[in-house]
KEVEXZA-11856 format. One record per residue: x, y, z of N, C-alpha, C, O in turn; residue in three letters. Coordinates in steps of 0.1 Angstrom, whole numbers, plus 2048, in hexadecimal, padded with zeros to 3 digits. Example, Ala and Ser with C-alpha at 12.3 -4.5 7.8 and 13.67 -1.06 7.14 Angstrom:
BEGIN
8847C784E87B7D384E8847DF84E88E7DF855ALA
8807EA8478897F584788180084F88680B850SER
END
This chain:
BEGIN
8087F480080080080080980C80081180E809UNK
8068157F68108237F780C82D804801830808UNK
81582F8068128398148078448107FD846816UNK
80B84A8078008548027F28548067EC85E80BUNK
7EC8418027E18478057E183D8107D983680BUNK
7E58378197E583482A7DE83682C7D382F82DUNK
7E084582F7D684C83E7C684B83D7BF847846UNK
7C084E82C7B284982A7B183E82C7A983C835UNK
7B68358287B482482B7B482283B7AE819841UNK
7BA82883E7B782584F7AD8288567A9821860UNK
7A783785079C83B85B78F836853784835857UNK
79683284578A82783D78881984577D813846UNK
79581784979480784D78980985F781802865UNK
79081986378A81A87177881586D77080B86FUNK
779821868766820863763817860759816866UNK
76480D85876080085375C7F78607517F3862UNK
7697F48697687EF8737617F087E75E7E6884UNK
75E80088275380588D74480488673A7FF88BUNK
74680B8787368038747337F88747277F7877UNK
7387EF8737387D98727337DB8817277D8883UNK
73B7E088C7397DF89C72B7E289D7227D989EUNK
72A7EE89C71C7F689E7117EE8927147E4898UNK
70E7ED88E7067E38837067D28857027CB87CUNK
70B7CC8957107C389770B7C58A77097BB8ADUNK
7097D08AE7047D08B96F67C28BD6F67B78C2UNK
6ED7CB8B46E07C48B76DF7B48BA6DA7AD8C3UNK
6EB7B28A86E87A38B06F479A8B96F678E8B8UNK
6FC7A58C270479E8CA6FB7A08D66FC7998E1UNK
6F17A98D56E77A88E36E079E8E36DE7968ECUNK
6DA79C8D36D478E8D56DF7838D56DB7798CFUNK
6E77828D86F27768D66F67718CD7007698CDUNK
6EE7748BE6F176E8B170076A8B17097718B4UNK
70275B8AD7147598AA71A75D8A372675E8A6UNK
71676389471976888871D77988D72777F88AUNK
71477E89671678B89B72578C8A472E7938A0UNK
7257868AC72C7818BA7397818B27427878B6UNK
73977A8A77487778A074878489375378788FUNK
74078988F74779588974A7A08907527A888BUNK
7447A289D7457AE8A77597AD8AA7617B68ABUNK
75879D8AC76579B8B377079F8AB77B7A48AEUNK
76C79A89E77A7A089677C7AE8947877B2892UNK
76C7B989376F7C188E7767CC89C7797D889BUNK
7777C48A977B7CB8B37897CA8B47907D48B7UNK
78E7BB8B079A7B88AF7A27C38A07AD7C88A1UNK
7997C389779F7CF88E79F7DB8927A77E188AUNK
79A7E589B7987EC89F7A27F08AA7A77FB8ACUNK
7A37E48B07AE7E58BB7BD7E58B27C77E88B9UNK
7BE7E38A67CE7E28A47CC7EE89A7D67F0893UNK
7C17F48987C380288F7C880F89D7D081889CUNK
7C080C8A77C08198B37D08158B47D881E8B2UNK
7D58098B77E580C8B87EB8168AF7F581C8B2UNK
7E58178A67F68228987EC83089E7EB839895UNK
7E68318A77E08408AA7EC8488B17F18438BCUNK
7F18528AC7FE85A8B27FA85B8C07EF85F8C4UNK
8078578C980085E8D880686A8DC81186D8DAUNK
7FC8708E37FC87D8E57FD87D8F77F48798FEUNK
80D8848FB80F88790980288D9137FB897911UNK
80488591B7F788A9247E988191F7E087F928UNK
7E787D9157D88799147DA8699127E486390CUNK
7CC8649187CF85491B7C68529117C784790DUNK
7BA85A90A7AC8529037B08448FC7AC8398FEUNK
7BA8488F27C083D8EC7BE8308F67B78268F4UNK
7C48308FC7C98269077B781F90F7B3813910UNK
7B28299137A682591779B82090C79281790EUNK
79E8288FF79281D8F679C80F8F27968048F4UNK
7A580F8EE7AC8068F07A77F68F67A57EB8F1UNK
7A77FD9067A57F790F7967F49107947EB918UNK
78E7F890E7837F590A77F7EB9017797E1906UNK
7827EC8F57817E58EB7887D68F07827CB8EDUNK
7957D78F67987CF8FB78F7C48FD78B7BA8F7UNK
78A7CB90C7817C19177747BD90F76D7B3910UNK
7737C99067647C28FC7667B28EF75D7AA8ECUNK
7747B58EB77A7AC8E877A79E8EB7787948E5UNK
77F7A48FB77E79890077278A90777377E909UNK
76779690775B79190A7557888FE74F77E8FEUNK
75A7918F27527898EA75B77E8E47567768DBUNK
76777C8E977176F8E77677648E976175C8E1UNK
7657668F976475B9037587558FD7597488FDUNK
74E7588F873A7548EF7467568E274074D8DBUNK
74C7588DD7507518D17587458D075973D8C7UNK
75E7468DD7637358DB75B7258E275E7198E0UNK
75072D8EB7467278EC7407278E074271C8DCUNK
73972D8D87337278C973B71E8C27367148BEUNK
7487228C27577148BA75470A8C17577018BAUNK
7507088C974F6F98D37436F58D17436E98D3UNK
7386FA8CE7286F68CE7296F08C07286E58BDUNK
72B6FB8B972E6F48A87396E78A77366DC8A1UNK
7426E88AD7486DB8A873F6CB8B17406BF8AFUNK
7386D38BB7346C28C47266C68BC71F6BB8BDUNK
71F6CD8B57146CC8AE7196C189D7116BB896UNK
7236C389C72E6C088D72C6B08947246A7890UNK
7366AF8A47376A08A872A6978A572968C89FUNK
71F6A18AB71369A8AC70E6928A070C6868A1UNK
70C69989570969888470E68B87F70768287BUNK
71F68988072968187B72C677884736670881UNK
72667588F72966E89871966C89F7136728A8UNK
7156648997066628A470265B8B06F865C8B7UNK
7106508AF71364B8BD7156528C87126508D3UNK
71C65D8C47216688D27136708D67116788DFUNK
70966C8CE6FB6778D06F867C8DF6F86888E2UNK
6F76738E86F56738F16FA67B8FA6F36848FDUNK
7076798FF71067E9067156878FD71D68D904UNK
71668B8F271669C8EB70B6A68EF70D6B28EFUNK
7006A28F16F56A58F36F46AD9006F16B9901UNK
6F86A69076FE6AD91870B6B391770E6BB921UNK
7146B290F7226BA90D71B6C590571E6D090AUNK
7146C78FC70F6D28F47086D88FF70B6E4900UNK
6FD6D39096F56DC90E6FD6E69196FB6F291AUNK
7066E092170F6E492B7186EF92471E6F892AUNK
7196EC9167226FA90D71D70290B72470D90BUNK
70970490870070A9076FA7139116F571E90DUNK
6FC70F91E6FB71492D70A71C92C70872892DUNK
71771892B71E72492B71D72E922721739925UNK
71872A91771B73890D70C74091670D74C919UNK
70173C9196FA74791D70474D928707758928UNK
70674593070F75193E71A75B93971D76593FUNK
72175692C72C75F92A72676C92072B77791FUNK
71C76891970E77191470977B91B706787918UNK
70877692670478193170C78B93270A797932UNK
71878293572578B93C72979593272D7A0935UNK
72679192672C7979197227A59167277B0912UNK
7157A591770E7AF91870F7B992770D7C5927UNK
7127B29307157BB93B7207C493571E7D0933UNK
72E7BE9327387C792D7377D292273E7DC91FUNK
72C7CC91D72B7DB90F71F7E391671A7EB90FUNK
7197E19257107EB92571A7F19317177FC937UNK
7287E893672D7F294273B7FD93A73F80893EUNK
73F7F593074A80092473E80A92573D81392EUNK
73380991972B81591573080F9057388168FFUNK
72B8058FE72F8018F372F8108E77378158E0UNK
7268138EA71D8218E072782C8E07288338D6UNK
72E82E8EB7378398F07448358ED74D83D8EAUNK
7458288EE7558268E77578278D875F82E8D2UNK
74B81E8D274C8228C374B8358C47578398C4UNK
74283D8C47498478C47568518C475A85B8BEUNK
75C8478D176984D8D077384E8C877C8568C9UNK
7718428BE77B8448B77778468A077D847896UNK
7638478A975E84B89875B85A89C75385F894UNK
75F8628A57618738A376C87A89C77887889AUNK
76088589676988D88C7708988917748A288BUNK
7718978A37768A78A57868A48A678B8998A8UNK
78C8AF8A47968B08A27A68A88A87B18A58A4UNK
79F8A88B47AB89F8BF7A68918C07AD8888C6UNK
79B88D8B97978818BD79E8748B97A98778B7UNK
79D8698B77A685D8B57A68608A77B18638A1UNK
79985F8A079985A8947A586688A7AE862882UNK
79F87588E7A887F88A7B787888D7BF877884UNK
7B98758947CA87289D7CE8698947D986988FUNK
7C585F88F7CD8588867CE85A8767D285286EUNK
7CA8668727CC86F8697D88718657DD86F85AUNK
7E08768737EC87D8747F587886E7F086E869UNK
80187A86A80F87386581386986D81685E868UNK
81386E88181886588481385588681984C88CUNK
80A85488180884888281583D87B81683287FUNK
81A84187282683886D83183787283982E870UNK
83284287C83D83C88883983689584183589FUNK
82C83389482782C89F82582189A8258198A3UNK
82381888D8288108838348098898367FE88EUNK
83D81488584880C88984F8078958577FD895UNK
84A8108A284B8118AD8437FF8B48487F88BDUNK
8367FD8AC8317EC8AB8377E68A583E7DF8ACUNK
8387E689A8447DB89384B7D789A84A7CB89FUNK
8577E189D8617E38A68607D98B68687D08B9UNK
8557DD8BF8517DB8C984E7C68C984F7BE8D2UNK
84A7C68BB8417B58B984C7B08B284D7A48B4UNK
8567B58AA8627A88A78687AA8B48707A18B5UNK
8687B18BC8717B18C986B7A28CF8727988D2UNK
85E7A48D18537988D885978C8D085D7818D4UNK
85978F8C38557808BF8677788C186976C8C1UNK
8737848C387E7808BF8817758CC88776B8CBUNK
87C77A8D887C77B8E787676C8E787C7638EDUNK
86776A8E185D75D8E28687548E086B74C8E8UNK
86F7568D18787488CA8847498D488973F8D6UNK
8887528D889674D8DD8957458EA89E73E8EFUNK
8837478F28847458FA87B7368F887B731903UNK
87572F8F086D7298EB87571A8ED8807188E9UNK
86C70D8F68727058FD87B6FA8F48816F28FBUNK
87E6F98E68886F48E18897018D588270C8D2UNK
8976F88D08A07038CA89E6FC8B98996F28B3UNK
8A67078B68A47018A28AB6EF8A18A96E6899UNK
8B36F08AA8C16E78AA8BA6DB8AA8BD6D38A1UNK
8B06D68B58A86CF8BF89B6C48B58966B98B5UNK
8996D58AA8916D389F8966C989388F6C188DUNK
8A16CA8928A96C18868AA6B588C8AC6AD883UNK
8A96AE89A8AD6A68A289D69E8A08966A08AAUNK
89469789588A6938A088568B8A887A68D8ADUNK
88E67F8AD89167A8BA8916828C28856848C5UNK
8996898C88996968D188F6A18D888D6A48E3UNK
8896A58CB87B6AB8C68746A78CE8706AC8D8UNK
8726978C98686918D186968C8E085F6898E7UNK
87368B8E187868A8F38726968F78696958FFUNK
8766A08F58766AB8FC86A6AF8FA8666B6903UNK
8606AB8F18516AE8F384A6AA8FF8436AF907UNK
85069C8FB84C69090684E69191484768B91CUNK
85969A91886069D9268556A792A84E6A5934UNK
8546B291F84E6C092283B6BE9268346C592DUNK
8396B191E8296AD9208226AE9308296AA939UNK
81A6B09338166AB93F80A6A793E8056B293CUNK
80069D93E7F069693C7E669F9447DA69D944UNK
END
């Protein structure tokens, strides 16, 4: 992508993604799964656009919708990976009709958690202020997020992540419980898998 046009593409990519959110409310209140799982990505996108927002000394907003989006994120993980589990023992049930039974009580007991984490998940978008966060970052006034990521500096906040995540990832591998060496060995490999296992 040429730098040129970036900055539209970004506050294009913002808008795209707070509309999907907001047009996605209704049916994460009703619980819909299809809802539940587009809300979640488009927060997860949302959350890695407010990072390239230039920060400005003294003000946290950034940090607080951030952090918002976060925890909204995360609510809607938890009922989306409850739906991944209902679908696949609903999948077991289908292709397997001997397991009927005893899927039947594994599905219902999956069914009972996603309502409680349902719950939990609407408590969190009515204690953020869902309505108020999307705002924050779809205003046009001048200091606000969306403006901020307007700015130039977002490409040295670019790099400043980059920077920050090949640090993470260099740190994971060096520290990562076998080595490349260990890898070429696969006797070894498998010992050391086998050591490292616990049932």
């Amino acid at each position: 992508m040429h730098l040129l046009h970036a900055t539209p593409t970004l506050t294009a990519l913002l808008d795209r993604q707070t509309h999907i959110l907001r047009t996605q409310l209704d049916g994460v209140y009703d619980s819909g799964v299809d809802a539940i799982h587009d809300a979640r990505v488009a927060t997860r996108r949302i959350r890695e656009l407010l990072a390239l927002v230039p920060r400005v000394p003294g003000r946290d907003d950034e940090d607080h919708a951030a952090r918002g989006y976060r925890k909204i994120g995360r609510a809607l993980g938890k009922v989306r990976d409850v739906d991944v589990q209902i679908a696949l023992i609903r999948s077991l049930e289908n292709h397997a009709p001997q397991t009927g039974p005893s899927m039947v009580l594994v599905r219902q007991y999956h069914e009972d958690d996603r309502l409680g984490k349902s719950r939990d998940l609407i408590k969190t978008l009515e204690r953020i202020d869902v309505d108020t966060l999307i705002g924050a970052v779809t205003d046009v006034h001048p200091a606000s997020l969306r403006r901020r990521l307007i700015a130039t500096g977002w490409r040295q906040q670019l790099r400043h992540l980059l920077d920050a995540r090949s640090h993470s990832a260099v740190d994971a591998i060096a520290h990562a419980p076998c080595s490349m060496t260990s890898l070429s060995q696969p006797h070894e490999s498998a010992d050391l898998l086998a050591s490292s296992w616990r049932p």
